[in-house]
C-alpha positions, 0 to 999 in steps of 0.5 A, spaced: 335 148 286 332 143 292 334 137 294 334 130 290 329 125 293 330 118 290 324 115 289 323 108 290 318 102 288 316 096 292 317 090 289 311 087 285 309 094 283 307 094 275 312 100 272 315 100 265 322 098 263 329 099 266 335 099 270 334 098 278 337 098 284 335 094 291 335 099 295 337 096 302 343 092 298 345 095 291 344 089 287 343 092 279 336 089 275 335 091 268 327 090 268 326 088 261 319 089 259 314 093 263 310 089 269 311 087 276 318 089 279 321 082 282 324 082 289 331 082 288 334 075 288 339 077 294 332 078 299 333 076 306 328 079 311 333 080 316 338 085 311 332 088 306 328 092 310 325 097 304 325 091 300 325 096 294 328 098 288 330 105 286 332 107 278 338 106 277 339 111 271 338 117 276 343 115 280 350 120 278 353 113 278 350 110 273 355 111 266 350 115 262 350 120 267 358 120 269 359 127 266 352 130 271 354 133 277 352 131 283 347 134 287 
C-alpha cells in the first residue's frame, strides 16, 4: 500500500462533525455539529504556523483504532 497522507483543514473551513487535532500543537477538539473548524484555543501566531486541524480518528493514536497497525 502507499503512503498515508494526513489531510488537513484550515480553520474556518465549514465540514461535518468530529474528533480534531491542531495540527502545529496537538490540542484535541471534538466538533460537534457540522460548520466552520475554529482556531484552536492555544492559537499563537509565533508557535501555529499551519494553523490547522487534522482528523483525529484517522491517526493510529486514537482509541477506536488501537488495534490498526501503523502504516
Amino acid at each position: 500500500m502507499g503512503d498515508r497522507v494526513d489531510r488537513i483543514y484550515a480553520y474556518g473551513i465549514s465540514i461535518a462533525a468530529g474528533s480534531f487535532e491542531c495540527v502545529d500543537c496537538g490540542h484535541r477538539h471534538e466538533h460537534a455539529e457540522p460548520g466552520p473548524l475554529p482556531p484552536c484555543p492555544r492559537y499563537l501566531d509565533s508557535t501555529h504556523a499551519r494553523a490547522a486541524w487534522r482528523p483525529w480518528r484517522d491517526r493510529a493514536d486514537h482509541p477506536e483504532n488501537r488495534s490498526a497497525p501503523l502504516r
